[in-house]
N, CA, C and O atoms as a printed pandas DataFrame, in Angstrom:
     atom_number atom_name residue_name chain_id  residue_number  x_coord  y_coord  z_coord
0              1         N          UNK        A               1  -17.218  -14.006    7.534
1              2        CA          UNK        A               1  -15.864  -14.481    7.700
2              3         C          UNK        A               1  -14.931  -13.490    7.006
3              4         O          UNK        A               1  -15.178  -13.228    5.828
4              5         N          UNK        A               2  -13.862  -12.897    7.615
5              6        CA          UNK        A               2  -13.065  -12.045    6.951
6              7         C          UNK        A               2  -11.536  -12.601    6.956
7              8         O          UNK        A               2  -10.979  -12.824    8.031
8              9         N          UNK        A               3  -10.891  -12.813    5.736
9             10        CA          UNK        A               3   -9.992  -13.320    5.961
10            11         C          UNK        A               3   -9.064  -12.093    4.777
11            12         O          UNK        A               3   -9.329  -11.708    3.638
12            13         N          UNK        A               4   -7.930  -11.785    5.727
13            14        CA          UNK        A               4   -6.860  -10.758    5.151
14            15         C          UNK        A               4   -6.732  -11.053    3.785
15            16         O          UNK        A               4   -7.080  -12.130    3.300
16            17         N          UNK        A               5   -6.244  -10.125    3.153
17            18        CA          UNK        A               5   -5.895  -10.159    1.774
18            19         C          UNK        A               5   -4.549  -11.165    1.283
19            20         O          UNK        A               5   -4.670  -12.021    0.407
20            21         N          UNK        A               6   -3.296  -10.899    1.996
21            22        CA          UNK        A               6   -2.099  -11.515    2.130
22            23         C          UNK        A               6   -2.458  -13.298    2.545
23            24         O          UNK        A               6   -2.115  -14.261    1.859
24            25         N          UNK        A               7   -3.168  -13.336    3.743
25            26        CA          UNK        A               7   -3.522  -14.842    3.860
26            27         C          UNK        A               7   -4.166  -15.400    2.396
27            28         O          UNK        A               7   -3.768  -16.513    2.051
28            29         N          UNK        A               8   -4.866  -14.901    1.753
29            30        CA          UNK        A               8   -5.616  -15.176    1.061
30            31         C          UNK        A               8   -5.048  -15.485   -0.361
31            32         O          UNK        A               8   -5.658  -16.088   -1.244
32            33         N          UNK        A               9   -3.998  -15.062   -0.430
33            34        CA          UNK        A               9   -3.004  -15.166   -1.449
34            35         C          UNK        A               9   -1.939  -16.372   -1.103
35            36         O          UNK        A               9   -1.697  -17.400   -1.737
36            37         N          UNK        A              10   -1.603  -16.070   -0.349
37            38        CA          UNK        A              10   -1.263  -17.273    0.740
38            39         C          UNK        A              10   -1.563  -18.902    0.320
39            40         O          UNK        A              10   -1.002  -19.797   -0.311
40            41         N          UNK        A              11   -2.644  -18.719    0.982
41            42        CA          UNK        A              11   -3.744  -19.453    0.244
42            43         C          UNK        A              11   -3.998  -20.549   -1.044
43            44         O          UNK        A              11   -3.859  -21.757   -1.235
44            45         N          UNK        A              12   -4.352  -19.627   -1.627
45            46        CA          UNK        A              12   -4.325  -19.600   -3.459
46            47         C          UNK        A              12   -2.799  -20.142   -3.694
47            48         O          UNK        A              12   -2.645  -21.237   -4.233
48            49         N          UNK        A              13   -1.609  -19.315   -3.258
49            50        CA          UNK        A              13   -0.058  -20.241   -3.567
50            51         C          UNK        A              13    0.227  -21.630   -3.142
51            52         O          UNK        A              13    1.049  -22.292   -3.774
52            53         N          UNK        A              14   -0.511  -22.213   -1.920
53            54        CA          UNK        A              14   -0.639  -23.074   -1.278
54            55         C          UNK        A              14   -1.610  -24.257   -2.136
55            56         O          UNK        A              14   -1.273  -25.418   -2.369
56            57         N          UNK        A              15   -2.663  -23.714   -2.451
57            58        CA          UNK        A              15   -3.691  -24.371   -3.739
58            59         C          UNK        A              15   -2.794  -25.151   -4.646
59            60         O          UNK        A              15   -2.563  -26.360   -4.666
60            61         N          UNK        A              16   -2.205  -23.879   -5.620
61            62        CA          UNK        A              16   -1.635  -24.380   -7.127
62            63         C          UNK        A              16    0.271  -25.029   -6.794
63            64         O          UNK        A              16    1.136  -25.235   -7.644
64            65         N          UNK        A              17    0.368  -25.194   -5.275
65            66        CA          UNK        A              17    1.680  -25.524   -5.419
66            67         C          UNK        A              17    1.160  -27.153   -4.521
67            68         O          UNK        A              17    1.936  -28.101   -4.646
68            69         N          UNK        A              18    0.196  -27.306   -3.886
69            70        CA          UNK        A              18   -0.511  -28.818   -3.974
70            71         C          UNK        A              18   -0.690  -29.502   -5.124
71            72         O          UNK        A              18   -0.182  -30.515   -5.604
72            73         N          UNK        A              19   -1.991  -28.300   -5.659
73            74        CA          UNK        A              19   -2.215  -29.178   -6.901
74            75         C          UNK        A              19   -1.358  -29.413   -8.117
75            76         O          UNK        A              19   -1.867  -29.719   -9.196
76            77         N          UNK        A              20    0.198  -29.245   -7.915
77            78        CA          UNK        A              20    0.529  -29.446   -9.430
78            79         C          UNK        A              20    0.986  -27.648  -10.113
79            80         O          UNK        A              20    2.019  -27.094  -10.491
80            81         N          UNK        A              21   -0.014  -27.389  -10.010
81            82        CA          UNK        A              21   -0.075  -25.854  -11.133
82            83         C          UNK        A              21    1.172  -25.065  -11.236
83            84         O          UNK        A              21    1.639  -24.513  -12.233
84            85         N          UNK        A              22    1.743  -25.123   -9.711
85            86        CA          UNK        A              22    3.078  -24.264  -10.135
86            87         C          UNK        A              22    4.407  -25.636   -9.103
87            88         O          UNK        A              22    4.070  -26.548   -8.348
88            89         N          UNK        A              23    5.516  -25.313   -9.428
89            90        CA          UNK        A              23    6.498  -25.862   -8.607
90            91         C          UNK        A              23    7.047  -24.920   -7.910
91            92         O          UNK        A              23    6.706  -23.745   -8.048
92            93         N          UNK        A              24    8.117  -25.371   -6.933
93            94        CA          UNK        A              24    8.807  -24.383   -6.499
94            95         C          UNK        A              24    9.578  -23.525   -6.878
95            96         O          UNK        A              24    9.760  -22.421   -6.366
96            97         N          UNK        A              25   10.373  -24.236   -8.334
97            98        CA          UNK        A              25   11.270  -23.709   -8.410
98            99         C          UNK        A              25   10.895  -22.552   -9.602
99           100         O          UNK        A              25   11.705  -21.769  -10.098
100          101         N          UNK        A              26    9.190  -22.675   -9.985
101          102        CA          UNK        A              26    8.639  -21.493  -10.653
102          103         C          UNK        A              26    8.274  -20.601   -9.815
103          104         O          UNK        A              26    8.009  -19.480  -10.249
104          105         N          UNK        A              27    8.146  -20.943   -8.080
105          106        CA          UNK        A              27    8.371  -19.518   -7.191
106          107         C          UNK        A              27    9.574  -19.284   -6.967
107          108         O          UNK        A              27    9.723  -18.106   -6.641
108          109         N          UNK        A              28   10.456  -19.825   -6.990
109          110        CA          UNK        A              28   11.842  -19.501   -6.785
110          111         C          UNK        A              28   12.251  -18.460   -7.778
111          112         O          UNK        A              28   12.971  -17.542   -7.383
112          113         N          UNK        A              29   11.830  -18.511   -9.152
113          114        CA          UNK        A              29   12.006  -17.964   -9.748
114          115         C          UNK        A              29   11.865  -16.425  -10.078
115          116         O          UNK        A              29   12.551  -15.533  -10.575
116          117         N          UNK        A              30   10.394  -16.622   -9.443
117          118        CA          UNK        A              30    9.961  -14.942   -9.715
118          119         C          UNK        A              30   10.355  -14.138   -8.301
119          120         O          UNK        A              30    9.506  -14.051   -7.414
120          121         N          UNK        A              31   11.259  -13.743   -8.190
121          122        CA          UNK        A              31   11.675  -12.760   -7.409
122          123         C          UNK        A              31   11.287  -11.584   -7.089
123          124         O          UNK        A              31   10.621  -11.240   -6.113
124          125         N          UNK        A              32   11.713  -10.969   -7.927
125          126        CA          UNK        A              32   11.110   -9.914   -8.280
126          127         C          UNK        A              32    9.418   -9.427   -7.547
127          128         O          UNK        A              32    8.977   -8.407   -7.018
128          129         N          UNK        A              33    8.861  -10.797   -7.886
129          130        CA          UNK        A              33    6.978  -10.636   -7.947
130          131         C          UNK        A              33    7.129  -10.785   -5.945
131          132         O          UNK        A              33    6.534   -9.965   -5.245
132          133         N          UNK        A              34    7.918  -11.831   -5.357
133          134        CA          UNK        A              34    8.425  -11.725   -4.236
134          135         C          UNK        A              34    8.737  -10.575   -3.634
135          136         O          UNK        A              34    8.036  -10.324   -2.654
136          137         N          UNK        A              35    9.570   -9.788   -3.906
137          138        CA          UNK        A              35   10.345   -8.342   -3.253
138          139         C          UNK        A              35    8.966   -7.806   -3.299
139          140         O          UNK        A              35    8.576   -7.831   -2.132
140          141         N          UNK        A              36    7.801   -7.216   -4.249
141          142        CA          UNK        A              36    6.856   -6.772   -4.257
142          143         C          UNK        A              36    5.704   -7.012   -2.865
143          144         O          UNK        A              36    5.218   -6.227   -2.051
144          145         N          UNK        A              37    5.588   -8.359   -3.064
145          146        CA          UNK        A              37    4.910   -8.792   -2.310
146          147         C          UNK        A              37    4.898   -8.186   -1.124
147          148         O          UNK        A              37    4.057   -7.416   -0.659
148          149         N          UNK        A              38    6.334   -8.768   -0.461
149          150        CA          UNK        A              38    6.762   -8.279    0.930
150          151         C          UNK        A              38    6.713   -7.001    1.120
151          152         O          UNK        A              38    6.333   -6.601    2.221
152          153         N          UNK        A              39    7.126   -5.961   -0.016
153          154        CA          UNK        A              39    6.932   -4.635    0.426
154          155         C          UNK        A              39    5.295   -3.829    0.179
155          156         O          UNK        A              39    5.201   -2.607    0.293
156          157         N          UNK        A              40    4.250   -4.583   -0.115
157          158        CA          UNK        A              40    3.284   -4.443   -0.466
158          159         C          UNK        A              40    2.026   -4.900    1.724
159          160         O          UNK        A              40    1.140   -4.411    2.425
160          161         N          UNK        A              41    3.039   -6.172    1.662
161          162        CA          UNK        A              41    2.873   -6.628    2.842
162          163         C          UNK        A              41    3.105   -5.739    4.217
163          164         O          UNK        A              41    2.286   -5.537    5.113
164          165         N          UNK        A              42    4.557   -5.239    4.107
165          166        CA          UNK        A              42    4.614   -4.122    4.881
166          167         C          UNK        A              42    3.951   -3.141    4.839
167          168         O          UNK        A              42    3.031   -3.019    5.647
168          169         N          UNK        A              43    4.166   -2.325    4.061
169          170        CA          UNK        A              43    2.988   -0.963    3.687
170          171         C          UNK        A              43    1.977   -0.739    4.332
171          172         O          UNK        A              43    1.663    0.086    5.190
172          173         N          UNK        A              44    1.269   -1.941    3.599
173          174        CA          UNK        A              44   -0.637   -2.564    4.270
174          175         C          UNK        A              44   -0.332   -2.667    6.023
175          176         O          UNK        A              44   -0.939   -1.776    6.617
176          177         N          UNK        A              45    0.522   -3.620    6.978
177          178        CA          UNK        A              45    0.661   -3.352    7.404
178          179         C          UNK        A              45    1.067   -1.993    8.628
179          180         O          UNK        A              45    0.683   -1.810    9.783
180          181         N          UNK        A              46    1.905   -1.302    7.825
181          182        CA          UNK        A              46    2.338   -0.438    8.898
182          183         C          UNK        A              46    1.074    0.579    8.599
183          184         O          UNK        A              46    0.733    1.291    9.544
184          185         N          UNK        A              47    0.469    0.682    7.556
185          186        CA          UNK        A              47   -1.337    1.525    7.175
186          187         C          UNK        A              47   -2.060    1.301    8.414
187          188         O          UNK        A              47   -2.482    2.106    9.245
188          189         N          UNK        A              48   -2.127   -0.304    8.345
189          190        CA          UNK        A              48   -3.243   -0.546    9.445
190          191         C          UNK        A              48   -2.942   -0.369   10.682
191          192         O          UNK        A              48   -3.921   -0.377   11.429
192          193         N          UNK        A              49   -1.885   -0.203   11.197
193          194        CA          UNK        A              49   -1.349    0.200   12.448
194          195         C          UNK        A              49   -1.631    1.249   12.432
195          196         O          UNK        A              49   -2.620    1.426   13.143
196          197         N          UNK        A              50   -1.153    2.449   11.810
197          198        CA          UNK        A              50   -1.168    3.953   12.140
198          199         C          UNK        A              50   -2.792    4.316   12.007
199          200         O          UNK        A              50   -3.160    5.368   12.530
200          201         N          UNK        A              51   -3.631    3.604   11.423
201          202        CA          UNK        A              51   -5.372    3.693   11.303
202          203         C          UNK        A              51   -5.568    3.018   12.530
203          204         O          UNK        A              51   -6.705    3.306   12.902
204          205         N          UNK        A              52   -5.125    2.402   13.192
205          206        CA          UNK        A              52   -5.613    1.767   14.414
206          207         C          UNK        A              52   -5.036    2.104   15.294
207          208         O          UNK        A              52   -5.078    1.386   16.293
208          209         N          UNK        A              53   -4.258    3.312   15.324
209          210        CA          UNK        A              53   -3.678    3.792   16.608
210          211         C          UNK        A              53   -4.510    5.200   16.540
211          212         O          UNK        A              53   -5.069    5.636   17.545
212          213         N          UNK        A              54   -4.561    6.012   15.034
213          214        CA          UNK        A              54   -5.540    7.215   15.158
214          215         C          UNK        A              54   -4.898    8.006   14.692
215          216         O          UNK        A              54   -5.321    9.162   14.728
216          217         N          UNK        A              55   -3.362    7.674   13.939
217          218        CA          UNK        A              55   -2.515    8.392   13.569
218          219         C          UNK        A              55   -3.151    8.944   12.469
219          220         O          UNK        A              55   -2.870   10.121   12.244
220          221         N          UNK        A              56   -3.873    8.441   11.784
221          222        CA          UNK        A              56   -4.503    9.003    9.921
222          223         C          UNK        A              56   -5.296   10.014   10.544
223          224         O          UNK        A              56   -4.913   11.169   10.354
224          225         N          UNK        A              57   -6.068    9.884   11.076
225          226        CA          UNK        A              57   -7.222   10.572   11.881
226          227         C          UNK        A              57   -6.954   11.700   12.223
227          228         O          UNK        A              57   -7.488   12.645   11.642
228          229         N          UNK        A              58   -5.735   11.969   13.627
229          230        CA          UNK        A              58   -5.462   13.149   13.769
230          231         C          UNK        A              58   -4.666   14.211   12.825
231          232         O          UNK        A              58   -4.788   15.436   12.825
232          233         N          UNK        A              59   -3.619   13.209   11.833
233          234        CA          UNK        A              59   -2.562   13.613   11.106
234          235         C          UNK        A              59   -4.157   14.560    9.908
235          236         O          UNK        A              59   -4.316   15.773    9.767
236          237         N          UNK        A              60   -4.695   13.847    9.523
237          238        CA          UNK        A              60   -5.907   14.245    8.719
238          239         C          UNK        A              60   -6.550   15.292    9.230
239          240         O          UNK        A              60   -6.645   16.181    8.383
240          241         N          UNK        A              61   -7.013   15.560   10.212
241          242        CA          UNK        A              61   -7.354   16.519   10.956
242          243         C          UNK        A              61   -6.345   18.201   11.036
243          244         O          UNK        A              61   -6.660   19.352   10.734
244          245         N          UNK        A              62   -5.158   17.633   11.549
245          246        CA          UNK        A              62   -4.472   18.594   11.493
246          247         C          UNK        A              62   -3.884   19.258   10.425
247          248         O          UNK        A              62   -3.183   20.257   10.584
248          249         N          UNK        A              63   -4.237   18.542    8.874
249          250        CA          UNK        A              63   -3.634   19.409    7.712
250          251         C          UNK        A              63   -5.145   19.990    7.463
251          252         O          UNK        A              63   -5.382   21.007    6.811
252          253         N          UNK        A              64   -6.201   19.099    8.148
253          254        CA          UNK        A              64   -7.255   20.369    7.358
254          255         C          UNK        A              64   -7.647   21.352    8.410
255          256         O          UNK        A              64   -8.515   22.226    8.437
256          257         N          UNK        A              65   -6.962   21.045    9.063
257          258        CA          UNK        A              65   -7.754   23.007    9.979
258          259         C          UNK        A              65   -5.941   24.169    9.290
259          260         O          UNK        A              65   -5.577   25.334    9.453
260          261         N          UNK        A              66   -5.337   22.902    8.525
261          262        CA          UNK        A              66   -3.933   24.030    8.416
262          263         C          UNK        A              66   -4.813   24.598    6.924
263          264         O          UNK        A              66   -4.986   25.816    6.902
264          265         N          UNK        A              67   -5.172   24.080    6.128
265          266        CA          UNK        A              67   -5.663   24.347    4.660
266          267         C          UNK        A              67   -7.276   24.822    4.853
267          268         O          UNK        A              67   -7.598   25.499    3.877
268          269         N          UNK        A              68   -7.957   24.730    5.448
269          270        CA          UNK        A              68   -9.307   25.315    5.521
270          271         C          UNK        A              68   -9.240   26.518    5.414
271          272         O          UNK        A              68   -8.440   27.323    5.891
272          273         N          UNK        A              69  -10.388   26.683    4.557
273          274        CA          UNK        A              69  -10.298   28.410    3.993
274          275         C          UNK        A              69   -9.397   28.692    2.878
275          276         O          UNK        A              69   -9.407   29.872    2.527
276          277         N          UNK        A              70   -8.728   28.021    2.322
277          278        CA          UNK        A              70   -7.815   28.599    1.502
278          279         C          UNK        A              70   -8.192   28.051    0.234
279          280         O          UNK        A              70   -8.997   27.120    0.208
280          281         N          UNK        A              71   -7.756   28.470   -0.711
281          282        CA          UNK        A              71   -8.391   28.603   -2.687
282          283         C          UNK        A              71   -7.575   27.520   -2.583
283          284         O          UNK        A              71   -6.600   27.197   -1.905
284          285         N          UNK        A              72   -8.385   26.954   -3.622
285          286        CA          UNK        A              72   -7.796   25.448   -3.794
286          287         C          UNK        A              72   -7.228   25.540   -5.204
287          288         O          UNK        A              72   -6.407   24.627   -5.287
288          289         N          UNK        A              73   -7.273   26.142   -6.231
289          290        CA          UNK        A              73   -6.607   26.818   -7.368
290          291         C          UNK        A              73   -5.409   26.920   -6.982
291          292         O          UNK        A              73   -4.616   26.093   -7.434
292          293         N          UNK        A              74   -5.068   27.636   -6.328
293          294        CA          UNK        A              74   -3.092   27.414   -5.737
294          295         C          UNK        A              74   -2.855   26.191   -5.095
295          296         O          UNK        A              74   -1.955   25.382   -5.324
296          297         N          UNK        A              75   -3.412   26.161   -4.584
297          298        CA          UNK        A              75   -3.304   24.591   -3.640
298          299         C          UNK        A              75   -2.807   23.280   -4.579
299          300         O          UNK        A              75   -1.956   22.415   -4.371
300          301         N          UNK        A              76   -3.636   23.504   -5.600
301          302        CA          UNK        A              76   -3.344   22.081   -6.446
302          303         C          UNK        A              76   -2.345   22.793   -7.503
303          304         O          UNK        A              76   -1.937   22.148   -8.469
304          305         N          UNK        A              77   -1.958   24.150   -7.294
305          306        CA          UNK        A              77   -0.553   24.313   -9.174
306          307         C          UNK        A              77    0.480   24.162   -7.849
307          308         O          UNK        A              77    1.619   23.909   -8.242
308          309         N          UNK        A              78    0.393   24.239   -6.584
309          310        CA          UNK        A              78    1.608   23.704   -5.721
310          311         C          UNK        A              78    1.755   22.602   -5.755
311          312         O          UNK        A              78    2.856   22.284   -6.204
312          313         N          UNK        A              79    1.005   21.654   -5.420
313          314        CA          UNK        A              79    0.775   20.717   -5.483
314          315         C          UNK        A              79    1.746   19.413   -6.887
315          316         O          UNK        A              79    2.657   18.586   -6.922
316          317         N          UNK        A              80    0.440   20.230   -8.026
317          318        CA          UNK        A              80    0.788   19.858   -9.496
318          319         C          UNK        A              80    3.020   20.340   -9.518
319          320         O          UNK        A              80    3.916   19.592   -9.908
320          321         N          UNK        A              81    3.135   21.523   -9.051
321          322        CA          UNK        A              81    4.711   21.990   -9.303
322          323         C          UNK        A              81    5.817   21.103   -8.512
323          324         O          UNK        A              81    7.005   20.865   -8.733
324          325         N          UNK        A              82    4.735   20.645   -7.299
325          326        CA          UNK        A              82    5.800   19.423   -6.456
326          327         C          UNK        A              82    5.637   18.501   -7.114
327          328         O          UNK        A              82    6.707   18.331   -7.700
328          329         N          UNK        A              83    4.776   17.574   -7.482
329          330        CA          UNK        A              83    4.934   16.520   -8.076
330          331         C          UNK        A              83    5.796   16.582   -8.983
331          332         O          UNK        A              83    6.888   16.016   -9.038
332          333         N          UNK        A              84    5.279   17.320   -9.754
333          334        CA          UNK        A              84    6.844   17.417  -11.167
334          335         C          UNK        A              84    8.179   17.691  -10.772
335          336         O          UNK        A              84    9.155   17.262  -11.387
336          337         N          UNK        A              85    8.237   18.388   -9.773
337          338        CA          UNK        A              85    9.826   18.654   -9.572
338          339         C          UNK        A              85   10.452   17.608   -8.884
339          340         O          UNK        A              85   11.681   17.617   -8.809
340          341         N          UNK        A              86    9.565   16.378   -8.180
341          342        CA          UNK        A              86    9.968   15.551   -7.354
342          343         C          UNK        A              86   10.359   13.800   -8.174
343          344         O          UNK        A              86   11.059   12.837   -7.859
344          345         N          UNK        A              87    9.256   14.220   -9.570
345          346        CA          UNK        A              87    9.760   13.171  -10.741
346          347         C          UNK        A              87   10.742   13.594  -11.381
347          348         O          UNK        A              87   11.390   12.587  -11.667
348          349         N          UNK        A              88   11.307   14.588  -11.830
349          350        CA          UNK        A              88   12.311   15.229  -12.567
350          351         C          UNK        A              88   14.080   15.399  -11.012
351          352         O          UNK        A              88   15.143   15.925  -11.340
C-alpha cells in the first residue's frame, strides 16, 4: 500500500484534531508551518511531474555529455565560487 507523503500528514492532522490533541485555532495559528507546507507541497509536486514526463532524465543527460571529460578540481572551485557569490 503506498500512500503519499502529504496525504499522510493529512492524515495524522485529521487524527490529533478528532482526537482532542490539537484545536483549530492551534492550526490557525501556526502559519508560518502552513506557508511551508504548501510550498513544500508544490515543489514535491512539480519534481514528480518533470520525473514523470523525463524532464530530469534528459535535462541529466544533457549536462553530462556537456561536463564529461573535464577535471572536476575546477568544476567544483566554480561551483564552490557560485555558491558564495550567490549567498553574499
Amino acid at each position: 500500500m503506498h500512500i503519499d507523503a502529504t496525504m499522510t500528514a493529512f492524515i495524522g492532522l485529521a487524527i490529533l484534531l478528532l482526537s482532542g490533541a490539537l484545536t483549530w485555532d492551534d492550526v490557525i495559528t501556526e502559519r508560518e508551518a502552513w506557508h511551508t507546507m504548501i510550498w513544500f507541497a508544490v515543489l514535491l509536486t512539480l519534481a514528480g511531474q518533470l520525473n514523470k514526463l523525463g524532464f530530469i532524465t534528459w535535462f541529466g543527460t544533457l549536462i553530462a555529455g556537456s561536463v564529461q571529460g573535464m577535471n572536476w578540481l575546477p568544476m567544483m572551485g566554480f561551483c564552490c565560487w557560485r555558491t558564495i557569490t550567490a549567498i553574499i
